[in-house]
C-alpha positions as a printed Julia matrix, in Angstrom:
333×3 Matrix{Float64}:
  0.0     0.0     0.0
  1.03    3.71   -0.73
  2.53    5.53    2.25
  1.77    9.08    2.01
  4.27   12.01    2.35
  3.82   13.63    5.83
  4.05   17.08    7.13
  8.18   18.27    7.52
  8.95   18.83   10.71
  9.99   22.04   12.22
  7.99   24.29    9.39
  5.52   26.76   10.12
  2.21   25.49    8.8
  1.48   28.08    6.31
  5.5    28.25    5.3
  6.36   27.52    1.89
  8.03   23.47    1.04
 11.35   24.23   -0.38
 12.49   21.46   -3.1
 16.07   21.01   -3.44
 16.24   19.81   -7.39
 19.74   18.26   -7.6
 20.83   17.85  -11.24
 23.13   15.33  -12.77
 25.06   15.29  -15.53
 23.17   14.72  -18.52
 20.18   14.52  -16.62
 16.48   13.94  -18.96
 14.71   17.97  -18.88
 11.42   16.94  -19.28
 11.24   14.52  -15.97
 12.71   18.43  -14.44
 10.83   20.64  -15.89
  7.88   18.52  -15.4
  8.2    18.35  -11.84
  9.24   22.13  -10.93
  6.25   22.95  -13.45
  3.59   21.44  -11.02
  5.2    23.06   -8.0
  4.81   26.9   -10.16
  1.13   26.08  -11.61
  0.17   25.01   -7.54
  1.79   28.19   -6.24
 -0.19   30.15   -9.15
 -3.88   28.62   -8.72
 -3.24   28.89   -4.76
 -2.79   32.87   -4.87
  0.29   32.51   -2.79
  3.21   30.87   -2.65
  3.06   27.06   -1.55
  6.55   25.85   -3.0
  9.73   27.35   -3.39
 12.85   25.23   -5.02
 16.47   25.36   -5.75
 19.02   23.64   -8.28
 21.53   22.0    -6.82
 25.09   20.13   -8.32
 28.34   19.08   -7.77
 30.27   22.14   -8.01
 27.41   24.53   -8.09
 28.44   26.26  -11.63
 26.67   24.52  -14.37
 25.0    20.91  -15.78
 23.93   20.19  -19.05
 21.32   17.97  -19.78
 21.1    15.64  -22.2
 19.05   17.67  -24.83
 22.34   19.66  -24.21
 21.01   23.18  -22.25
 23.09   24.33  -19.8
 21.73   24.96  -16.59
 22.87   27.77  -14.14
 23.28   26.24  -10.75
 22.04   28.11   -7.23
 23.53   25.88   -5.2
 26.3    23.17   -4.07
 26.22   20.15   -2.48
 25.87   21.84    0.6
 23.69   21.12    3.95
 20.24   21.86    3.84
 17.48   22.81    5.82
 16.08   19.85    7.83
 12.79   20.36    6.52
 13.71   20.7     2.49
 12.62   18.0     0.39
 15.47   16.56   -2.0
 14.81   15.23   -5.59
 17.48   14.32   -7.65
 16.99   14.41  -11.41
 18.67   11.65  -13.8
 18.98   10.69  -17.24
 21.72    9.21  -19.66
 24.51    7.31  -18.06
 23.36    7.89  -14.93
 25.95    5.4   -12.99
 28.81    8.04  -13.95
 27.26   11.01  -12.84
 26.21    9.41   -9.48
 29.85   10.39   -8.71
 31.33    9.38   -5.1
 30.85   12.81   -3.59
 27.39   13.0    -5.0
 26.64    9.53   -2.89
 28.34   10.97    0.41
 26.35   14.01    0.45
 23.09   12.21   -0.06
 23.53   10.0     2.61
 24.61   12.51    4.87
 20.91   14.28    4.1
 19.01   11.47    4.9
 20.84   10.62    7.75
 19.41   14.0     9.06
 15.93   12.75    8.11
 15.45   14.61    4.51
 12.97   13.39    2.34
 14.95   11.98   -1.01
 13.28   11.07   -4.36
 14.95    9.92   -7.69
 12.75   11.33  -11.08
 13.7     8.79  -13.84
 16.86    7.13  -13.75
 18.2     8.49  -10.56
 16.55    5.91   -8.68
 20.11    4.15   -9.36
 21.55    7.26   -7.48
 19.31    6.97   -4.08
 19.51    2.86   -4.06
 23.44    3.21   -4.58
 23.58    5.25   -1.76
 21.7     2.52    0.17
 18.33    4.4     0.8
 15.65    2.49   -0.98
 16.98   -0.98    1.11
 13.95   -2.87    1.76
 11.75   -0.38    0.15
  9.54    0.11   -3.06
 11.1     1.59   -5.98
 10.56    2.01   -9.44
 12.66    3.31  -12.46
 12.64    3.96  -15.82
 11.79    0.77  -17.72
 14.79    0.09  -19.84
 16.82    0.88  -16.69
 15.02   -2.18  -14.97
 16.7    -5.36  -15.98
 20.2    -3.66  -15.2
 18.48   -2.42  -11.58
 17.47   -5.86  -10.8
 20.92   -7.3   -11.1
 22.47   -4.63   -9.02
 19.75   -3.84   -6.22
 18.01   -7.26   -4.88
 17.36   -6.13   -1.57
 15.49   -2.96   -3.24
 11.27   -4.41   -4.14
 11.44   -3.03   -7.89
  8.05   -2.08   -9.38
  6.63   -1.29  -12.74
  4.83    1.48  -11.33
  4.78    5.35  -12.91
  5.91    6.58   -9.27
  6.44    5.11   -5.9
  6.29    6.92   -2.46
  7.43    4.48    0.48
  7.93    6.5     3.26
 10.3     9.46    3.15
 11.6     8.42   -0.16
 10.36    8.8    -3.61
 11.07    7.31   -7.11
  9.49    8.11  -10.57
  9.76    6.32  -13.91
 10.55    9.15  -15.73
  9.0    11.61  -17.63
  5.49   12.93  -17.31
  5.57   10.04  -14.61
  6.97   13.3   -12.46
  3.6    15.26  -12.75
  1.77   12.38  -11.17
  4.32   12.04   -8.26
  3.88   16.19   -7.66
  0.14   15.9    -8.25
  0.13   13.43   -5.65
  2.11   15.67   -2.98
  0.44   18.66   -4.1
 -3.24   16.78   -3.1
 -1.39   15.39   -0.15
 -0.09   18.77    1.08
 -2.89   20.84    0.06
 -6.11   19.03   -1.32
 -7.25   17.19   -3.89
 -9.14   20.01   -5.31
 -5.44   22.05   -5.85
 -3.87   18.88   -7.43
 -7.49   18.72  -10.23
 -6.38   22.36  -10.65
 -3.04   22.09  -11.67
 -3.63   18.76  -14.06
 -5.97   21.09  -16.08
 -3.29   23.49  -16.02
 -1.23   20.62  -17.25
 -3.94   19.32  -19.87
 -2.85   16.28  -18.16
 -6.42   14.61  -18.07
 -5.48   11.37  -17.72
 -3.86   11.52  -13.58
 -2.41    8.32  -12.67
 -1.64    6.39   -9.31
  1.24    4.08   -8.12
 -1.43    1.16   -9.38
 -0.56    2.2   -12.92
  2.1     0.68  -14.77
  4.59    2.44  -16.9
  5.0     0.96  -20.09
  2.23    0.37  -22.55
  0.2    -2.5   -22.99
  1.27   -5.21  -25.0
 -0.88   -5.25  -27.93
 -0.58   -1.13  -27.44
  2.68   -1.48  -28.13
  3.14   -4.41  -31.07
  0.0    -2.47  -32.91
 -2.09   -6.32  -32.53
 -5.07   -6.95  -30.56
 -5.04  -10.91  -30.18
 -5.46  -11.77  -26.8
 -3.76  -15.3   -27.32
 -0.76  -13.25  -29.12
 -0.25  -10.9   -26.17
 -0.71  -13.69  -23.31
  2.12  -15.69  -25.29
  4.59  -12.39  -25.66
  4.0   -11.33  -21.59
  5.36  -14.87  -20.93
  8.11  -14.41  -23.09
  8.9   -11.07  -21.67
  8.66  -13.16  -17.79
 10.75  -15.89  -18.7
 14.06  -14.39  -20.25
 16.3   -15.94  -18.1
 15.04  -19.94  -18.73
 13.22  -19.38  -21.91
 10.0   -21.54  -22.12
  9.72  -23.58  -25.63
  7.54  -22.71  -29.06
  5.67  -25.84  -27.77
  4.56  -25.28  -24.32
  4.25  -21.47  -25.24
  1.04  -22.81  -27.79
 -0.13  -25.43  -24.92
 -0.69  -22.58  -22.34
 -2.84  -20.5   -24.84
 -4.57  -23.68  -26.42
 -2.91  -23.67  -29.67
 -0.59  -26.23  -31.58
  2.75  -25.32  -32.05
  2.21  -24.58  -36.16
 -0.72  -22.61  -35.25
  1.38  -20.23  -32.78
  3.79  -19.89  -35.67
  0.95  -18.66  -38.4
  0.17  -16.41  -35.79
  3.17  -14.88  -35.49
  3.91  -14.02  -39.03
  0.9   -13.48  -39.51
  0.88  -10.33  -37.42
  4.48   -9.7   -36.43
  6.16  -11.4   -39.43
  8.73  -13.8   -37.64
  8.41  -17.17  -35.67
  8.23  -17.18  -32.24
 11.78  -18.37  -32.01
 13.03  -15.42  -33.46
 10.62  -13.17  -31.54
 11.64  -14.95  -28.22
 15.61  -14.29  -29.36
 15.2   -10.7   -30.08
 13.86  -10.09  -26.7
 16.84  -11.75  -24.93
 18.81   -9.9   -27.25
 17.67   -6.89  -26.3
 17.91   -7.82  -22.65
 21.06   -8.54  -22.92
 22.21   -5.19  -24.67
 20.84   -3.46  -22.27
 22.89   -4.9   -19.82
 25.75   -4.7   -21.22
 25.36   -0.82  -21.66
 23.9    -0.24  -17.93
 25.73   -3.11  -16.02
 29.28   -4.1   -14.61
 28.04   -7.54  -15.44
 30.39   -9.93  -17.41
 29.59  -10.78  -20.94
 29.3   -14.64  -19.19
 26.88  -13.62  -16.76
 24.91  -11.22  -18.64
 24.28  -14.23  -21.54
 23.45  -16.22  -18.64
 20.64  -14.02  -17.33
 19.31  -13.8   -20.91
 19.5   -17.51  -21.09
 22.39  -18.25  -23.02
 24.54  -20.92  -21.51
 27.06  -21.3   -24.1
 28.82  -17.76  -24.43
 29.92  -18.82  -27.84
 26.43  -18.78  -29.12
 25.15  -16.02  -27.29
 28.37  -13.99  -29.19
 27.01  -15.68  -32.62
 23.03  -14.23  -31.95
 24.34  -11.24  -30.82
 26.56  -10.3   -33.45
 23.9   -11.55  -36.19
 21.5    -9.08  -34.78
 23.25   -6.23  -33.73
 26.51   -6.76  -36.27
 28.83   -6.09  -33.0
 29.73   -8.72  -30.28
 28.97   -8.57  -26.88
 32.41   -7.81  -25.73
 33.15   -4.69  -29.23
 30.05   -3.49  -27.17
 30.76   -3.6   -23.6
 34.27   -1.96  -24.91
 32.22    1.15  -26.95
 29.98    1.63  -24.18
 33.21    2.32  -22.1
 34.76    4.69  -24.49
 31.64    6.23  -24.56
 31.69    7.08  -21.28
 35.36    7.81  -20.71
 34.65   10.94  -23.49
């Protein structure tokens, strides 16, 4: 269940909430801009001012984000008031801008009982720093496979946003209007929070019950309910892939009848459907992970490392290990 955000302590009642917005390098502007939006439309239908907020960074000069606008810092990593409300912003490569000084200071924050929230990717940043331990989290959905490896002790979700106590964690983009409408109707009323989503012409507001990635036959374009039930247990069993065979006994097919109905509407066998996704999988954790190439074709369930190099370099014309190694010059730039 939900845990709602509670009143800071030691603020006046009618004193403003002031948002510490710490920004990492390259971090994704809309999951911002959507968040410190909210807090200006409240402040606006209100009549008076509700929210104030800051940007924080390493070094307090400047951070670009990844659409490449450079942002004029107010602050440093500097101690805050006990009663701000700290919400660190991520996007690409987010495990080299959650830097070693960025992971002290957080920790030292919530150690003096801030409340700390990660919009889109920096959910890596607050479970690195050991503050979503035992808690429910969520992150941005082609971060999760690479989250699960590294965080087990963290209850990953699929949800848009998660509050669980004093800490916070979005999917990523508009996902950050629903986590600030939330607080907003929290803090002030849901009446406020309807206010601002109009504002918004966000008419669709959505809870931590609602998942962030489309449907399945949303996103392959198909509606055929034995099609979809077939791909969601592809997309749950990467790691000890489930045969063409029983795949068609579970949805009360034959095994020729699943393939005519896969290229018949996605144009490819269920084999090569099934391989794709592991492929994919596995790229992904190869770009977000320390894993080893061994390991990583393990958890896509590979268990010969010469094959997995053969399907990945038939589908992506690279091998696992050319990848892993441009990833890291990619990073080192």
């Amino acid at each position: 269940m939900q845990r709602t955000l509670t009143t800071a302590p030691n603020r006046a009642p009618d004193a403003p909430t002031r948002y510490v917005f710490v920004l990492l390098d390259n971090f994704t502007l809309l999951c911002f801009s959507a968040a410190v939006e909210s807090l200006r439309i409240a402040n606006r239908m209100a009549g008076r001012t509700l929210y104030e907020w800051v940007l924080a960074g390493e070094g307090g000069d400047t951070v670009t984000c990844s659409a490449g606008a450079a942002f004029k810092l107010d602050i440093d990593l500097e101690e805050l008031r006990r009663e701000d409300v700290v919400l660190i912003c991520g996007g690409i490569n987010v495990q080299e801008a959650t830097t070693r000084k960025v992971l002290n200071w957080v920790r030292r924050e919530a150690r003096r009982g801030l409340r700390v929230g990660g919009l889109c990717t920096a959910a890596y940043t607050v479970a690195k720093a050991g503050l979503l331990d035992t808690k429910r989290a969520t992150i941005h959905w082609e971060n999760h496979d690479s989250f699960l490896e590294e965080f087990e002790e963290v209850e990953l979700t699929k949800s848009v946003f998660v509050i669980d106590g004093n800490r916070m964690t979005t999917a990523g983009g508009t996902s950050s209007i629903d986590l600030m409408l939330k607080i907003i109707a929290d803090d002030h009323g849901e009446a406020l929070a309807n206010e601002v989503a109009d504002q918004l012409i966000y008419s669709s507001i959505r809870t931590d019950q609602d998942t962030q990635r489309l449907s399945v036959p949303t996103r392959i374009g198909v509606r055929h309910p034995k099609l979809s039930q077939v791909i969601q247990m592809m997309e749950a069993n990467i790691e000890e892939p489930i045969s063409p065979s029983l795949l068609a006994r579970e949805v009360g097919m034959s095994t020729r009848q699943l393939e005519r109905l896969f290229r018949r509407y996605l144009n490819r066998s269920p084999k090569r459907y099934y391989m794709e996704l592991r492929l994919q999988k596995a790229r992904n954790l190869l770009m977000q992970t320390d894993m080893t190439v061994i390991n990583v074709a393990l958890a896509c369930g590979f268990t010969s490392p010469s094959h997995f190099s053969k399907c990945y370099r038939s589908h992506y014309n690279t091998t696992p290990y050319r990848e892993r190694g441009a990833q890291g010059a990619r990073l080192s730039v």
